[in-house]
Backbone as JSON, one array per atom type, in Angstrom:
{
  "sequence": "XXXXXXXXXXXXXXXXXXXXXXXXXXXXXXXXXXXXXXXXXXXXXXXXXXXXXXXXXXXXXXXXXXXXXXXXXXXXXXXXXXXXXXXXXXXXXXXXXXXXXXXXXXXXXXXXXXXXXXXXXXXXXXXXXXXXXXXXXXXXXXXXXXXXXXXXXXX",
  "N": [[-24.88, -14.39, 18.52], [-22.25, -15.09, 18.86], [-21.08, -16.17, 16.34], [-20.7, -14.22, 14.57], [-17.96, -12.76, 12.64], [-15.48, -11.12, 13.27], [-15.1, -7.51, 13.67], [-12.92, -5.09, 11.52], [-11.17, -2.4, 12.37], [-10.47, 0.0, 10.5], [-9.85, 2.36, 10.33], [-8.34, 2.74, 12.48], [-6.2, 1.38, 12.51], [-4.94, 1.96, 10.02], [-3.63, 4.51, 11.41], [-1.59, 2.81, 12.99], [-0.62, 1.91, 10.88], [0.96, 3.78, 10.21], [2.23, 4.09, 12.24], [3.8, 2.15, 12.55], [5.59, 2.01, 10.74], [8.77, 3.39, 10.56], [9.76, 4.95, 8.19], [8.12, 5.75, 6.81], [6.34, 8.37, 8.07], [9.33, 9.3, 8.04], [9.11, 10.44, 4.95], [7.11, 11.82, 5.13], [4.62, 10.6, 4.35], [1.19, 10.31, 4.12], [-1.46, 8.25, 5.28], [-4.43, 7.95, 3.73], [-6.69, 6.29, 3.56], [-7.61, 2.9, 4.64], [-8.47, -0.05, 3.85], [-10.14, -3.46, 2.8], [-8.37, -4.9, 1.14], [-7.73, -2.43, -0.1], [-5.57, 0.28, -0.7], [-4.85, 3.91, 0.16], [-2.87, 6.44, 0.1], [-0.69, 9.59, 0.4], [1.46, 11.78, -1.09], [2.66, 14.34, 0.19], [3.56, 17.68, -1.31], [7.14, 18.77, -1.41], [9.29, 20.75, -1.4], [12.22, 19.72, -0.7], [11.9, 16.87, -1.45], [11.7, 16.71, -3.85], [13.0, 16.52, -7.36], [16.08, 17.42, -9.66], [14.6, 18.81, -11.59], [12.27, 20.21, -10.64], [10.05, 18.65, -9.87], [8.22, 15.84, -8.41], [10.87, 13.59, -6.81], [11.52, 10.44, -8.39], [11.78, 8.41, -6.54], [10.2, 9.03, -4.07], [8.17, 8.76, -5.46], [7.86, 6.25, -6.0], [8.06, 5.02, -3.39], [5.64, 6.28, -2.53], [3.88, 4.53, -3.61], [4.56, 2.0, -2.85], [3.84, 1.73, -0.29], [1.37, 2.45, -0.35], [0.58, 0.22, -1.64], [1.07, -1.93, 0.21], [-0.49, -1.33, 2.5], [-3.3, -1.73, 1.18], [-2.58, -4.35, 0.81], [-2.14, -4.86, 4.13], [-5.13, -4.55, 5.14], [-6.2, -5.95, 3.42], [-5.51, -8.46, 4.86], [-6.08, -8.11, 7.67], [-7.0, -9.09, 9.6], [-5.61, -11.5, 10.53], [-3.18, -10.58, 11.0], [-1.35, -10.94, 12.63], [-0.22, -13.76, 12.58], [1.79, -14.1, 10.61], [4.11, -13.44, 7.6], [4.57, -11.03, 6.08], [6.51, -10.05, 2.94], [7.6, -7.95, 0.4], [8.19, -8.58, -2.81], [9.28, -8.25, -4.79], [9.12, -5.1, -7.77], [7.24, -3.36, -10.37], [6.99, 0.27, -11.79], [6.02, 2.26, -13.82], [6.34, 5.58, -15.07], [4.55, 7.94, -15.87], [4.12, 11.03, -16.33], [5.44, 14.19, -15.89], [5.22, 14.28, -12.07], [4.04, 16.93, -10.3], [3.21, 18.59, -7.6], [1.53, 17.87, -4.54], [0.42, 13.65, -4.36], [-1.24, 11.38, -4.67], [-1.49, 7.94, -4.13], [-3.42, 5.17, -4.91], [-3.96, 1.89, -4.47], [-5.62, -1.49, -5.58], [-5.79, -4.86, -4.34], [-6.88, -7.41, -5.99], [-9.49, -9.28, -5.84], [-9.37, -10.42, -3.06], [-10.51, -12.28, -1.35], [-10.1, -14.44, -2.05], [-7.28, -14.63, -1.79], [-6.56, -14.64, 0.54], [-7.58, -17.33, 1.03], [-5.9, -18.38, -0.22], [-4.07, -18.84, 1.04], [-4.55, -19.78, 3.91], [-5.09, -22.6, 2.82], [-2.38, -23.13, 1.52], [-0.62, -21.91, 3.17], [1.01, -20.04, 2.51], [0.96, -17.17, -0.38], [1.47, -15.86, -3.01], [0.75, -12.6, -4.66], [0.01, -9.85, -6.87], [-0.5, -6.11, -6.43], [-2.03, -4.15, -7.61], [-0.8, -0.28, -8.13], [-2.22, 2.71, -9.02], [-0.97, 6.18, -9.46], [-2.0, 9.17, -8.77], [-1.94, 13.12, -9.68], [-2.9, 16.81, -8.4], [-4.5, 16.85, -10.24], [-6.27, 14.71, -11.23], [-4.54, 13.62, -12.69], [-3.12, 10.92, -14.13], [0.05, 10.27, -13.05], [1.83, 7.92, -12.76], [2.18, 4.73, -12.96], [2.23, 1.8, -11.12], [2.98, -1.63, -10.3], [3.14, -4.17, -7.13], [4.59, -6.54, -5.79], [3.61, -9.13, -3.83], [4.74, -11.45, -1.5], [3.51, -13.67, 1.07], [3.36, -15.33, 4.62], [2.24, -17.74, 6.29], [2.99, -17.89, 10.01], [5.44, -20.12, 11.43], [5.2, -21.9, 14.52]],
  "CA": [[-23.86, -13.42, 18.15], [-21.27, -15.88, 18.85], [-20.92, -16.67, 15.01], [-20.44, -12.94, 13.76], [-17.16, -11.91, 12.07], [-14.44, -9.9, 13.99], [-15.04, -5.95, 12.74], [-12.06, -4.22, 11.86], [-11.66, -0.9, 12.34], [-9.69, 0.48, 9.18], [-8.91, 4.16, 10.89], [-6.68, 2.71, 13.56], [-5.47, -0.08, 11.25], [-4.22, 3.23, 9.26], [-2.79, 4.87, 12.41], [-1.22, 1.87, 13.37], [0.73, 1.52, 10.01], [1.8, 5.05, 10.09], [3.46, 4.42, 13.81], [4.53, 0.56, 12.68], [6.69, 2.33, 9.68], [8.85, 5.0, 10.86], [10.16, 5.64, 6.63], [6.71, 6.72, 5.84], [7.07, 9.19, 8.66], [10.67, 10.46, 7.57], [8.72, 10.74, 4.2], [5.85, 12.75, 5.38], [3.64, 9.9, 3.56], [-0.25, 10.24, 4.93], [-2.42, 7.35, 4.74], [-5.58, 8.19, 3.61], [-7.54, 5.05, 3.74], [-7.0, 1.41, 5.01], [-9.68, -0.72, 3.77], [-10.42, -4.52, 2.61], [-7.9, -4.86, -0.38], [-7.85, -1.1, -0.82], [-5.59, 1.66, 0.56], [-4.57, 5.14, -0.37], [-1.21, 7.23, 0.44], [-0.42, 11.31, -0.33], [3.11, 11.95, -1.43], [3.15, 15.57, 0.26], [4.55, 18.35, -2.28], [7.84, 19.14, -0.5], [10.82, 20.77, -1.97], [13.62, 18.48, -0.56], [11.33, 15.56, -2.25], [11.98, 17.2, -5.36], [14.1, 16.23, -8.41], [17.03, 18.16, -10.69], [14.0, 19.26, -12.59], [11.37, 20.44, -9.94], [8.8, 17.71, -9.65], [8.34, 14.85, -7.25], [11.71, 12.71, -7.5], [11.23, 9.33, -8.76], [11.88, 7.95, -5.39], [9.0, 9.56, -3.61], [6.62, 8.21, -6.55], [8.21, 4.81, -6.05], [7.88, 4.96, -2.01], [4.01, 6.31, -2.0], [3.19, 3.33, -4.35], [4.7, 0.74, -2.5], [3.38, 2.44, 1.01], [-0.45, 2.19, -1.15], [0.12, -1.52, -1.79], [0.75, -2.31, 1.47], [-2.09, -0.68, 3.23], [-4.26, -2.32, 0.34], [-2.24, -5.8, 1.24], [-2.63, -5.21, 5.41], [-6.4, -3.98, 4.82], [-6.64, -7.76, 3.17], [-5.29, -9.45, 5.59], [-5.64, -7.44, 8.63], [-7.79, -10.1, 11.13], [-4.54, -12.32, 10.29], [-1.69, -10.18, 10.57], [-0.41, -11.68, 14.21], [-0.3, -14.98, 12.09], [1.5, -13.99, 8.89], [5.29, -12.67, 7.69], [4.62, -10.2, 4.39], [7.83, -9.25, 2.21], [7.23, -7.09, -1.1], [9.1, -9.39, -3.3], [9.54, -7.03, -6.58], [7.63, -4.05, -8.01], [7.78, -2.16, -11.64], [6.68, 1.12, -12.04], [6.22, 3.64, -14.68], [6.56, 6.93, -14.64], [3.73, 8.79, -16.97], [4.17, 12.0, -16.84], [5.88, 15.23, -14.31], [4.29, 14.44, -11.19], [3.89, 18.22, -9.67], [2.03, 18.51, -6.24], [0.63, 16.08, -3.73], [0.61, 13.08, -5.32], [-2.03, 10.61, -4.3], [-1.22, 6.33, -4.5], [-4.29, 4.08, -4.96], [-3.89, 0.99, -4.36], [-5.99, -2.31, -5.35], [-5.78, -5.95, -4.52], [-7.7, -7.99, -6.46], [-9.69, -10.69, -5.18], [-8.41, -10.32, -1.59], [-11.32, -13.68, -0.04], [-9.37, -15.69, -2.86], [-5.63, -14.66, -1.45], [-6.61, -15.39, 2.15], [-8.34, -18.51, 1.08], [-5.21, -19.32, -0.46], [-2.83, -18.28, 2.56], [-5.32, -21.18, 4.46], [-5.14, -23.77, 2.23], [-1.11, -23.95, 1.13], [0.28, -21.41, 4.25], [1.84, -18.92, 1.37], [0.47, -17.14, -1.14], [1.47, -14.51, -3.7], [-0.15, -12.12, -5.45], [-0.37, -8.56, -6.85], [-1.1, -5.26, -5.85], [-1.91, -2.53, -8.34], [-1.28, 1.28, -8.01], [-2.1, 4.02, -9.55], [-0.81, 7.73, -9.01], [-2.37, 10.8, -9.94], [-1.68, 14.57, -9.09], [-3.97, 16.98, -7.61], [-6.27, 17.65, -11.02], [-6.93, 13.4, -10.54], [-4.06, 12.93, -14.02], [-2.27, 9.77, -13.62], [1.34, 10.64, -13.11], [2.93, 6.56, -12.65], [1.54, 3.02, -12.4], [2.89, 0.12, -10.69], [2.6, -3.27, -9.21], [4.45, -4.36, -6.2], [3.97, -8.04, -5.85], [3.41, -9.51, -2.43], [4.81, -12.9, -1.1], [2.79, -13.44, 2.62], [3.72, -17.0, 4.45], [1.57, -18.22, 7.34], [4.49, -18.54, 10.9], [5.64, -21.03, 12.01], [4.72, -21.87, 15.79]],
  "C": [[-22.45, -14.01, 18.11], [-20.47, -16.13, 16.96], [-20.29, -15.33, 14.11], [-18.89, -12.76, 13.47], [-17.05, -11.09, 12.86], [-15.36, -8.42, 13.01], [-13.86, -5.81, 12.99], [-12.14, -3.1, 11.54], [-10.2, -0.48, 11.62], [-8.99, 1.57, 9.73], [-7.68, 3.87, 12.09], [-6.13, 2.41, 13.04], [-4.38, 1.43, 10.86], [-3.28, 4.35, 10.06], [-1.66, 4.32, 13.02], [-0.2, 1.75, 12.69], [1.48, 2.47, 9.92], [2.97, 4.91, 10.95], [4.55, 2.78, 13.65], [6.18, 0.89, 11.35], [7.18, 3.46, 9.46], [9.27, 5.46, 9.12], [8.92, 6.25, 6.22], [6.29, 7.63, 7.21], [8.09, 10.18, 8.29], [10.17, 11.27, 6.49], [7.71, 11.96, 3.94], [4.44, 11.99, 4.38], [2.29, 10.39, 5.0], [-0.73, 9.48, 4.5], [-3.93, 8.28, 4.8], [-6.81, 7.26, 4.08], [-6.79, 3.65, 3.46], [-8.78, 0.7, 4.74], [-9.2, -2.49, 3.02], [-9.79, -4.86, 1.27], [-7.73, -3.8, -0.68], [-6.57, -0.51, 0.26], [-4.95, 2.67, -0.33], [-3.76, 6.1, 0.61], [-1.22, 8.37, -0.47], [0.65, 11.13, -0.02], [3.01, 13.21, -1.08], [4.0, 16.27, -0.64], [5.84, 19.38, -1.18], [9.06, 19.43, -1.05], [11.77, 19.75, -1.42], [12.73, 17.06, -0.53], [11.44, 15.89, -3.76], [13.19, 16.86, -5.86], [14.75, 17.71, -9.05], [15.59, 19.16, -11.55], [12.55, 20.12, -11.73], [10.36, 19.9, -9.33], [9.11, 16.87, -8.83], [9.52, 14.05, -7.95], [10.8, 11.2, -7.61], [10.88, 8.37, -7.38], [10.81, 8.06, -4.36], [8.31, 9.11, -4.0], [6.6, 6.77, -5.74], [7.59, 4.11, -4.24], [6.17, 4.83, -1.77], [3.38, 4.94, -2.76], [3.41, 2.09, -3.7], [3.7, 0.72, -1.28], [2.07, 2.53, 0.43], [-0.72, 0.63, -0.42], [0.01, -2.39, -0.03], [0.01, -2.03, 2.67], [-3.04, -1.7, 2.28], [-4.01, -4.02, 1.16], [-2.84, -6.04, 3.15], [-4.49, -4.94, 5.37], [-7.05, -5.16, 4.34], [-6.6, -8.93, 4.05], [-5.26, -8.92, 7.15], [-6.5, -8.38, 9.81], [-6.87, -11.33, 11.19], [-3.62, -11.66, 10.18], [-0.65, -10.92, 12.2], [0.38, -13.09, 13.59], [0.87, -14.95, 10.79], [2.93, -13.58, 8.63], [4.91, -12.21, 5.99], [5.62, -10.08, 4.06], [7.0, -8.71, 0.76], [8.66, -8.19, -1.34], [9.73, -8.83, -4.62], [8.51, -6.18, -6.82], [8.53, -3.54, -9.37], [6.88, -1.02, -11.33], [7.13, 2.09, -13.25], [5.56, 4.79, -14.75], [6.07, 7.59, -16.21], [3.82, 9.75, -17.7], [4.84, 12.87, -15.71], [5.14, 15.25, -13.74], [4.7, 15.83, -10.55], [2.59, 18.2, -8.6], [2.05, 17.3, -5.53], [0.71, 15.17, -4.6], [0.04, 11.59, -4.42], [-1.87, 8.75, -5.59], [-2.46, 5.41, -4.38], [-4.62, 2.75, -5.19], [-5.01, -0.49, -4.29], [-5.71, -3.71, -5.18], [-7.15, -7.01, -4.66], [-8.59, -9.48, -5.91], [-9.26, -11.06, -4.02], [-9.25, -11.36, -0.6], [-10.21, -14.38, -1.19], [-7.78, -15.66, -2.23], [-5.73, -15.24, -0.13], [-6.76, -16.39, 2.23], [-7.2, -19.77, 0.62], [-3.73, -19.48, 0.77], [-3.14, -19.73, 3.32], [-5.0, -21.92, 3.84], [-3.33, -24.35, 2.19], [-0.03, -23.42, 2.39], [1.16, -20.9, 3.8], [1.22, -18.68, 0.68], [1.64, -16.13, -1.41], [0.87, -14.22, -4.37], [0.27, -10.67, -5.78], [-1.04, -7.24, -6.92], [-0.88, -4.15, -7.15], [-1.88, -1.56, -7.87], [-1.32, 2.25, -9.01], [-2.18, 5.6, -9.59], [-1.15, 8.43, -9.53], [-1.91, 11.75, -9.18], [-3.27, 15.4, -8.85], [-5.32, 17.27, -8.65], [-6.67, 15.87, -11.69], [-6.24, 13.2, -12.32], [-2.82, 11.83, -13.41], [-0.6, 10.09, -14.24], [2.65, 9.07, -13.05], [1.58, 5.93, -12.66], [2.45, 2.18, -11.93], [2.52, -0.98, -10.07], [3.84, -3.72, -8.3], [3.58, -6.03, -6.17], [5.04, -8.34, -4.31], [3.72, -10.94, -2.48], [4.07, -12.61, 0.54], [3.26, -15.41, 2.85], [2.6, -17.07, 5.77], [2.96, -18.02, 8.47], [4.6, -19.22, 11.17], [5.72, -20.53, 13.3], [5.28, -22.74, 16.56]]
}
């Protein structure tokens, strides 16, 4: 048994990032799921998150998408995060259509044994993280990519 692979356990992981980032807090962001390259964030429908026009402001969109990627990103690297300094280094997003309601962020990173493998090898990688937002009848309201720099620490 000696040989087996750590488990991690995704539901604390996801508790964990809620209490490690009080802005998604102020936000009223909810993680949904923390998984292996994956995670998923609800943009609560909340009048004072609302724009001039009624719908989720831009800002909110922009927040639950980044707050995706990085659940998706710790969820990749989460048996190495003691080890590791992440920054979001840039992100685009566009903005589909009037997001109205909840407003669910789904977040993938692609190939997430190849990013670690390259974290090991050079002790930096980058890479990016797709999201894509829908509203509550599952129509995609934004897309974006936040792109991840991660370094190994120095010790």
């Amino acid at each position: 048994m000696e040989n087996e692979a750590p488990t991690v356990d995704y539901e604390a992981l996801a508790v964990g990032l809620a209490a490690a980032v009080p802005m998604v807090g102020h936000l009223g962001l909810e993680y949904l799921e923390v998984g292996p390259g994956s995670g998923r964030v609800r943009l609560p429908d909340d009048e004072a998150m609302r724009n001039h026009v009624g719908s989720q402001h831009a800002a909110g969109l922009f927040a639950v998408a980044e707050t995706a990627s990085g659940a998706a990103f710790v969820g990749a690297f989460a048996e190495r995060l003691g080890e590791i300094t992440p920054l979001a280094r840039s992100a685009e997003i566009s903005y589909v259509r009037i997001a109205e309601g909840p407003i669910e962020a789904a977040a993938v990173l692609a190939d997430p044994d190849e990013k670690t493998a390259a974290l090991d090898r050079d002790g930096r990688v980058e890479f990016p993280v797709e999201v894509e937002l829908t509203d509550g009848d599952g129509e995609v309201v934004a897309t974006a990519t936040v792109h991840w720099h991660v370094r190994r620490n120095e010790h």
